[in-house]
C-alpha positions as CSV (number, residue, x, y, z in Angstrom):
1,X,-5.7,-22.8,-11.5
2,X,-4.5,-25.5,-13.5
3,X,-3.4,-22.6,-15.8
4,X,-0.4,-21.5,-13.8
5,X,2.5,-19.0,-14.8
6,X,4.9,-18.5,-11.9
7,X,6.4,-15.6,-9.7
8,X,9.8,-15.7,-9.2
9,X,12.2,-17.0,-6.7
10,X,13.3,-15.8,-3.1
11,X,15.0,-12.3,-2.8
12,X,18.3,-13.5,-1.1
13,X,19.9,-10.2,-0.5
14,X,20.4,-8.9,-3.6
15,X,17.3,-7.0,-4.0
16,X,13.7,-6.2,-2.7
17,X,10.9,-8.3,-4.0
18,X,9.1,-5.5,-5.1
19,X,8.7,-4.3,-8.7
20,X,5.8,-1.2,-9.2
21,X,4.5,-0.6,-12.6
22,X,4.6,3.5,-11.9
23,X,2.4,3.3,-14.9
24,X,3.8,5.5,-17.9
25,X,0.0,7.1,-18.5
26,X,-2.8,7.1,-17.5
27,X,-5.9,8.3,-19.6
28,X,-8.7,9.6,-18.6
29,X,-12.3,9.8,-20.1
30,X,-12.3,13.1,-21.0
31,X,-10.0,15.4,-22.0
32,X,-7.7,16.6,-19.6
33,X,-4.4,18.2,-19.4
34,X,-1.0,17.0,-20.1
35,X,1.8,16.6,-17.7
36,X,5.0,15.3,-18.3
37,X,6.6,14.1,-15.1
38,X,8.8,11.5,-15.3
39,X,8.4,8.4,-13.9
40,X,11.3,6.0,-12.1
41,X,11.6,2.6,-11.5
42,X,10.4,2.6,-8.3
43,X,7.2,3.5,-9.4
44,X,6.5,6.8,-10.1
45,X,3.8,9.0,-10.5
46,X,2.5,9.0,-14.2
47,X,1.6,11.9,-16.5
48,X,-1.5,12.1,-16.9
49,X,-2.9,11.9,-20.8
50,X,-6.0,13.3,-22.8
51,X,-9.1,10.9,-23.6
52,X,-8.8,8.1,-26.2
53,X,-11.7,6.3,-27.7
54,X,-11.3,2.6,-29.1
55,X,-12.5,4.0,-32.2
56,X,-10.2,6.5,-32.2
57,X,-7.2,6.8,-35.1
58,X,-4.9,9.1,-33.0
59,X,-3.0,8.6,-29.9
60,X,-2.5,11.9,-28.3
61,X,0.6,13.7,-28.9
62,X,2.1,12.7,-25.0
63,X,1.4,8.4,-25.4
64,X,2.9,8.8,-28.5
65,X,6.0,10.1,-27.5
66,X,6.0,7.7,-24.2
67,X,5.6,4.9,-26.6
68,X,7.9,5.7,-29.4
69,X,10.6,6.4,-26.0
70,X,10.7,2.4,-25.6
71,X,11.1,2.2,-29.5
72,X,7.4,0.7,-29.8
73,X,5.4,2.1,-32.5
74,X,2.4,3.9,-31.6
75,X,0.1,2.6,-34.5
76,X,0.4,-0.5,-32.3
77,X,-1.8,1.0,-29.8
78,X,-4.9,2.4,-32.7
79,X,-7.4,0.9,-34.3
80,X,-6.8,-2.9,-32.7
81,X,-3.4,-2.9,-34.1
82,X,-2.3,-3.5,-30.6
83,X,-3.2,-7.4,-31.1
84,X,-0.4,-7.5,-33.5
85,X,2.9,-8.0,-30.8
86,X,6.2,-9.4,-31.3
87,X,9.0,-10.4,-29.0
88,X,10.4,-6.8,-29.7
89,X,7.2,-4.8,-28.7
90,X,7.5,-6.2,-24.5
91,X,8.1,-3.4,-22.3
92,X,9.4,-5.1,-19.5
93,X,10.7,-2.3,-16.8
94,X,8.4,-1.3,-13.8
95,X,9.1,2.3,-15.6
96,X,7.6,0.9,-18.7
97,X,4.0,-0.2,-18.0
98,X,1.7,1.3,-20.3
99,X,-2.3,0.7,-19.9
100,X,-4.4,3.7,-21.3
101,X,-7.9,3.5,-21.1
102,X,-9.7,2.3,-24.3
103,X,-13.0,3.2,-23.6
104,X,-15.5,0.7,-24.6
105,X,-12.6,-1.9,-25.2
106,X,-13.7,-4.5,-23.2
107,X,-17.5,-5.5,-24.2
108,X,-19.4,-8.3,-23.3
109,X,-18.5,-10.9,-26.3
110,X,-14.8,-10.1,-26.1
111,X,-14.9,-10.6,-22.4
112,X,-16.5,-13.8,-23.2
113,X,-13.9,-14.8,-25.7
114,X,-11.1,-14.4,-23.2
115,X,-9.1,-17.4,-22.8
116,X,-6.9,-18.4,-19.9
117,X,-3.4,-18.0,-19.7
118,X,-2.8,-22.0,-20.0
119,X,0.1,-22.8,-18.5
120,X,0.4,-26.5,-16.5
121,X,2.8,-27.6,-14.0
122,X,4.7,-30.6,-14.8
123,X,5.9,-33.2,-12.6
124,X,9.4,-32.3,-12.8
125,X,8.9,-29.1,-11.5
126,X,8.1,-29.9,-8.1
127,X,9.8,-33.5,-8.0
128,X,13.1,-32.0,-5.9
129,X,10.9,-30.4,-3.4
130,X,8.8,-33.6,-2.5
131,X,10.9,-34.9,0.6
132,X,9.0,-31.9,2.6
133,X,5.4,-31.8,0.5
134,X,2.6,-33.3,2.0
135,X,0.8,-36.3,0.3
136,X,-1.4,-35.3,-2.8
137,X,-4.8,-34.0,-2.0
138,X,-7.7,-36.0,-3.5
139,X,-9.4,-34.0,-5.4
140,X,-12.6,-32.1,-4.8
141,X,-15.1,-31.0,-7.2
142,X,-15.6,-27.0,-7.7
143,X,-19.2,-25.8,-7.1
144,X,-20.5,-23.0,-8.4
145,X,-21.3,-20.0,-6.2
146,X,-24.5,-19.1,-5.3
147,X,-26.3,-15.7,-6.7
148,X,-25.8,-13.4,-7.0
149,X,-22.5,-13.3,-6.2
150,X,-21.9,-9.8,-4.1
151,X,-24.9,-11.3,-1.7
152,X,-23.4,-14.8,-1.4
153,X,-19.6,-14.3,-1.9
154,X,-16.4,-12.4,-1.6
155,X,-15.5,-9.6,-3.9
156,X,-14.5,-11.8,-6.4
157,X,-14.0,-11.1,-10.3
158,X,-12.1,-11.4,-13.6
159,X,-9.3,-10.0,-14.7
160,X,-8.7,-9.6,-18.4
161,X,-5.7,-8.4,-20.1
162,X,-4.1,-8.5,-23.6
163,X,-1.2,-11.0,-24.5
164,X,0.8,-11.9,-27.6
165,X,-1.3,-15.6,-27.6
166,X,-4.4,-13.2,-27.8
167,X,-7.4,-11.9,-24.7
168,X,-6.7,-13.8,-21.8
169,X,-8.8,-14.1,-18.6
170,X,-8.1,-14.7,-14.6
171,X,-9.9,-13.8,-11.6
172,X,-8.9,-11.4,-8.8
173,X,-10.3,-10.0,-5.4
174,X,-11.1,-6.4,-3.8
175,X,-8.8,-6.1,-0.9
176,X,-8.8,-3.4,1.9
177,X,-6.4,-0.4,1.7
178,X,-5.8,0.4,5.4
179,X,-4.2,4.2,4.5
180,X,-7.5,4.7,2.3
181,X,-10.7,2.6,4.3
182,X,-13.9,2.3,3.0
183,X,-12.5,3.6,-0.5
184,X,-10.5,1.3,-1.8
185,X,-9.2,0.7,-5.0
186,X,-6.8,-2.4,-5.2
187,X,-7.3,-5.7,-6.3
188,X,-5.2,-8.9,-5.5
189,X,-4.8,-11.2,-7.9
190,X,-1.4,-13.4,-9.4
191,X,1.5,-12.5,-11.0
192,X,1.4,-14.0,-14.1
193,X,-2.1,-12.3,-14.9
194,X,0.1,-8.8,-14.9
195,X,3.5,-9.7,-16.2
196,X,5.0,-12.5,-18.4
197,X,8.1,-13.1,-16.0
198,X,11.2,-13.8,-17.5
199,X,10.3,-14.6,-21.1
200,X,8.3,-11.4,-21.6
201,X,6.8,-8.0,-20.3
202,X,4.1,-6.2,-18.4
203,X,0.9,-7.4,-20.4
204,X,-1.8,-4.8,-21.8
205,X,-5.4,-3.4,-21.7
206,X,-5.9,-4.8,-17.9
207,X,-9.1,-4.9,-16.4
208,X,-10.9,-6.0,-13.6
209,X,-14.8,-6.5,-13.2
210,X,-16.1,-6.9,-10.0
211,X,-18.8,-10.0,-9.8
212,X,-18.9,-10.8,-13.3
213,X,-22.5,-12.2,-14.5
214,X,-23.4,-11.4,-11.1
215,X,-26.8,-13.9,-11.5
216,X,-25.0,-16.4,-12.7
217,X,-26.9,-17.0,-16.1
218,X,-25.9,-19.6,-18.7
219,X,-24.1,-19.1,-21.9
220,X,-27.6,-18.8,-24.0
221,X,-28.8,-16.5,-21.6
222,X,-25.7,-14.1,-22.2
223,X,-26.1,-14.5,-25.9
224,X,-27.1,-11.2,-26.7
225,X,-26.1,-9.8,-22.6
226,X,-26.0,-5.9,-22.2
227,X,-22.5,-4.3,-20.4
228,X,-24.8,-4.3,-17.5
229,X,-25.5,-7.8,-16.9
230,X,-21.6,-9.0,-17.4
231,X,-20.8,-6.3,-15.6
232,X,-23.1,-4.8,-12.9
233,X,-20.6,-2.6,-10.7
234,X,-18.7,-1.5,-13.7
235,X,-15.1,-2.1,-15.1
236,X,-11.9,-0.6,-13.6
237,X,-8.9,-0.2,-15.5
238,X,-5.5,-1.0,-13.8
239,X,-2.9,2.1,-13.9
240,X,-0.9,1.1,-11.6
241,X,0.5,-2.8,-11.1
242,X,2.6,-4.1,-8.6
243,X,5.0,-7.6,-8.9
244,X,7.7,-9.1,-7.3
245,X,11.0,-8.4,-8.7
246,X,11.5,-12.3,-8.2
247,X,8.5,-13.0,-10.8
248,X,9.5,-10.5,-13.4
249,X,13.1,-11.9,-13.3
250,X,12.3,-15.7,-13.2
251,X,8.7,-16.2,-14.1
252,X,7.9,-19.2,-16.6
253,X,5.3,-21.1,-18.3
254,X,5.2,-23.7,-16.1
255,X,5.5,-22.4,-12.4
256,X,9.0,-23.9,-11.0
257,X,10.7,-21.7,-8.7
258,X,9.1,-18.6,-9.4
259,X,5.2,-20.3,-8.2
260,X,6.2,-19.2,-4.4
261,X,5.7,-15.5,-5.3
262,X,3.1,-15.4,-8.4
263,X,1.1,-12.2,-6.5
264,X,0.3,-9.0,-7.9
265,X,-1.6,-6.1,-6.4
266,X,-3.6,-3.7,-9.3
267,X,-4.6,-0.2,-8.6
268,X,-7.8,0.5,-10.9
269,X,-10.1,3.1,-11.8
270,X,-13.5,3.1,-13.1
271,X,-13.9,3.4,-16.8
272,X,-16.6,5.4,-15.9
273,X,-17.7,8.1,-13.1
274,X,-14.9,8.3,-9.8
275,X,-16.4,6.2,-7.3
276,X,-14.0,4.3,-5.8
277,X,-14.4,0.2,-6.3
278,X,-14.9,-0.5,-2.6
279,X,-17.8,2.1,-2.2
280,X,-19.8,0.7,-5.5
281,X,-19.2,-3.2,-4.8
282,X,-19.6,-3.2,-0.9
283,X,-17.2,-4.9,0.3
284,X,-13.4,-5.5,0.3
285,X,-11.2,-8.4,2.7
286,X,-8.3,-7.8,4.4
287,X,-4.9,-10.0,3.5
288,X,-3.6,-12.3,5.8
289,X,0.6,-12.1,5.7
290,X,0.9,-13.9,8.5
291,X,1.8,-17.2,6.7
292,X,-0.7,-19.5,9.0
293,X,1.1,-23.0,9.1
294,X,-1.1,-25.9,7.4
295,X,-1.8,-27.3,11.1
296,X,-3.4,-24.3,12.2
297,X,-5.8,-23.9,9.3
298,X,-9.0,-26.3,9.4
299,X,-9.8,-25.1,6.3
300,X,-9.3,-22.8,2.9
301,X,-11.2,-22.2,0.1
302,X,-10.5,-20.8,-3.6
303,X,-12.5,-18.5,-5.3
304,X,-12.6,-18.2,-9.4
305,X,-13.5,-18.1,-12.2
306,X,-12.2,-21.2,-14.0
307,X,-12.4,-20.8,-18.1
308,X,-10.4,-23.9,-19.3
309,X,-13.4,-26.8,-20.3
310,X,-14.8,-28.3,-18.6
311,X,-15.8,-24.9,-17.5
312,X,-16.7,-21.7,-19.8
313,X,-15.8,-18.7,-17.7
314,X,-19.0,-17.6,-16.7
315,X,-19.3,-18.7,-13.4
316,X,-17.7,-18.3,-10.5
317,X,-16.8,-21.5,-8.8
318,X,-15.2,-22.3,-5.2
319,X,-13.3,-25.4,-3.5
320,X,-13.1,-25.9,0.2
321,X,-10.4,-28.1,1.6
322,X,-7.7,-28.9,4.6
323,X,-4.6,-27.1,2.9
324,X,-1.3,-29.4,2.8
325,X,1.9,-28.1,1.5
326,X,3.9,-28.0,-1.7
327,X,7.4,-27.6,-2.3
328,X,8.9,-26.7,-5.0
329,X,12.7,-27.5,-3.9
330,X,14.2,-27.5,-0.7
331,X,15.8,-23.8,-1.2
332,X,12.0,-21.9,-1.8
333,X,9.3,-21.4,0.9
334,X,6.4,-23.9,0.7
335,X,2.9,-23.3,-1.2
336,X,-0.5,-24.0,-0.1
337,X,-2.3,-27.0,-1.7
338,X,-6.0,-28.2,-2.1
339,X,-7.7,-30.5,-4.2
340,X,-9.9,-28.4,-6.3
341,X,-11.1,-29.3,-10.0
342,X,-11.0,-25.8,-11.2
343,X,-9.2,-24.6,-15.0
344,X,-7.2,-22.5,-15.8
345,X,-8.9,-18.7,-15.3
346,X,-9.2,-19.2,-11.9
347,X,-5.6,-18.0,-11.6
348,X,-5.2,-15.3,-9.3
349,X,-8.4,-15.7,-7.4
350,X,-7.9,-15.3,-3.8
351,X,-7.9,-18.4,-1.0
352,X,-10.0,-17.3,2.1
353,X,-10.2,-18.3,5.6
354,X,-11.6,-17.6,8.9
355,X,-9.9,-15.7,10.9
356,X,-11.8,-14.8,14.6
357,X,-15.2,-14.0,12.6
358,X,-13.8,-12.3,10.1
359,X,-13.0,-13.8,6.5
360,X,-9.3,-12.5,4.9
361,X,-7.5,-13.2,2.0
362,X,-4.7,-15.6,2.9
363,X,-3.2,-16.9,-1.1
364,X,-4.5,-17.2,-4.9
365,X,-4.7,-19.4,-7.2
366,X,-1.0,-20.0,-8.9
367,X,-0.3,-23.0,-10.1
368,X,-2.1,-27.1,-10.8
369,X,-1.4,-29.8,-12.9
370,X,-2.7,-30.9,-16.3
371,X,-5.1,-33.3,-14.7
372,X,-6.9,-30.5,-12.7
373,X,-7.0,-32.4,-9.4
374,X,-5.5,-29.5,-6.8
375,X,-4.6,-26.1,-7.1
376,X,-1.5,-24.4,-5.4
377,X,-1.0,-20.9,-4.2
378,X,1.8,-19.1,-2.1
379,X,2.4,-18.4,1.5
380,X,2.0,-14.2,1.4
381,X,4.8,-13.4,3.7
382,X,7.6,-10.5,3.4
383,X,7.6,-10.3,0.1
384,X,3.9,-9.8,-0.6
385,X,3.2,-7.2,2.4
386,X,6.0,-5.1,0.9
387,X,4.4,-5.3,-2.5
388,X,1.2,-4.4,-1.1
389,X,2.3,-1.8,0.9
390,X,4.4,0.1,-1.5
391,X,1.0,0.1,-3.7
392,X,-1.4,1.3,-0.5
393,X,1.5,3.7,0.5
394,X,1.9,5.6,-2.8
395,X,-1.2,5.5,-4.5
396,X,-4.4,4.0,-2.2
397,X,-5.1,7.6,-1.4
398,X,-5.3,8.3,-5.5
């Protein structure tokens, strides 16, 4: 993306990489009863709360208490008073992350009016690592996916979630749980589309939306567009997120050190029914952590949906090129590089390749510069599998 917000640095001993939301609550649609387990740091299982409406004035009793336990006040989360943050309102612990359902939240002209999280590299911050980066990429030109998408591409979609600055928007794929196949429910996507890093806290009202605008159509024929034509397979709310510990410690606005581990892994439900994401969209990749070296890849491609002009969101776009490495100083792993045109929103969409005959999930979208020429995206070693595996481990089955 050319909208970028890093992960955080290499774990060096001192502590895993691995940071799980163990989500505070999480709501369902109807109403249901309450259960007031505790949650820990390492990710917990969360108490479970009664229904809430986005029209509703109340929070039930139980989020109320959870919220007012981190000394936020629960009129923040009622009646859209949520959009009103300050520096004081972040709740930054794994234990803290809070993402009820708000059902009906997310229609079609707020989606639309997401922006991306933008966020550009500057020279500066990749200047030290240059002695082992491979030349600059030319750049090549995004092209828009052909429709519709779940016939023509992976199971690519957008991610929206609520910040201080506002809706924000970035783009994420359904990946395999291999302790839960064929029912899946985690999405990959990058860290700074979950978490502010350093500066900040987990971010709120996730969602993803599996092959947005699925036909394609242009912004007039959206104008007045139905939930079902932005969203054909449904949205899926986020209640659990996973980071590395590495990004919520030193994440920034403009990648640096933390770029090598901007990942994130989402467990979502459906707003509405319980069918799991896999079974409705049809498909879900694999990941890759074998960290292929640059020679022994002929090609990758990224996936997105890029939002920054001179693109509008609505489609989703793709760039195919020989992948050359970045560095971003000589004491951090390298990143993947292609030239690719794409904006900001295309953060966290996943970088395929081939591998036998089977197409995985090897990177996303972290980090470009302000001249949207290339986009860079980390090598998903260690770090990432144990992310990923911690989320598969305690909640794929869920």
């Amino acid at each position: 993306m050319r909208s970028i917000r890093p992960s955080s640095t290499r774990s060096r001993g001192r502590r895993g990489a691995l940071a799980v939301t163990g989500l505070a609550v999480a709501l369902a649609l109807t109403a249901t009863a309450c259960n007031d387990s505790k949650d820990d740091a390492a990710g917990g299982k969360p108490a479970a709360g009664a229904s809430q409406g986005s029209d509703s004035a109340e929070l039930p009793g139980d989020i109320a208490g959870r919220l007012k336990e981190h000394g936020i006040d629960p009129d923040k989360w009622k009646d859209g008073a949520w959009k009103n943050w300050n520096k004081d309102d972040w709740l930054r612990e794994a234990k803290d992350f809070v993402n009820p359902v708000i059902d009906g939240l997310w229609k079609p002209e707020r989606m639309k009016s997401a922006k991306d999280p933008d966020k550009t590299i500057a020279a500066k911050d990749y200047s030290d690592g240059q002695d082992v980066s491979d030349p600059e990429p030319s750049p090549v030109q995004a092209r828009p996916e052909k429709t519709p998408y779940h016939e023509n591409a992976a199971p690519v979609g957008k991610v929206f979630f609520d910040s201080p600055e506002g809706s924000m928007v970035c783009s994420g794929t359904v990946v395999k749980d291999p302790r839960n196949p064929g029912r899946s429910n985690l999405v990959w996507t990058a860290g700074h589309c979950v978490h502010a890093g350093a500066s900040g806290g987990w971010y709120r009202n996730i969602m993803f939306v599996p092959s947005y605008n699925d036909l394609g159509k242009s912004a007039d024929a959206l104008r007045n567009a139905t939930q079902q034509e932005i969203a054909p397979y449904g949205s899926y709310w986020a209640d659990w997120v996973s980071t590395s510990n590495e990004w919520i410690d030193g994440g920034g606005p403009t990648g640096g050190q933390g770029a090598p581990y901007d990942f994130a892994v989402l467990h979502v439900k459906p707003e509405q029914g319980t069918k799991s994401l896999e079974e409705t969209v049809g498909n879900a990749l694999d990941v890759d952590f074998t960290q292929p070296s640059v020679q022994s890849v002929g090609s990758m491609g990224a996936w997105g949906y890029p939002a920054a002009p001179p693109y509008d969101g609505l489609l989703m776009h793709k760039c195919l090129d020989r992948p050359g490495r970045l560095s971003l100083g000589s004491t951090l792993p390298t990143m993947y590089r292609i030239g690719c045109t794409m904006t900001g929103g295309s953060s966290g969409g996943g970088w395929f390749r081939v591998r036998g005959n089977k197409t995985v999930l090897v990177s996303n979208t972290s980090i470009g510069p302000a001249d949207n020429t290339w986009l860079a995206g980390p090598q998903l070693g260690d770090e990432a599998q144990q992310v990923f595996d911690h989320m598969s481990d305690k909640y794929g089955s869920n």
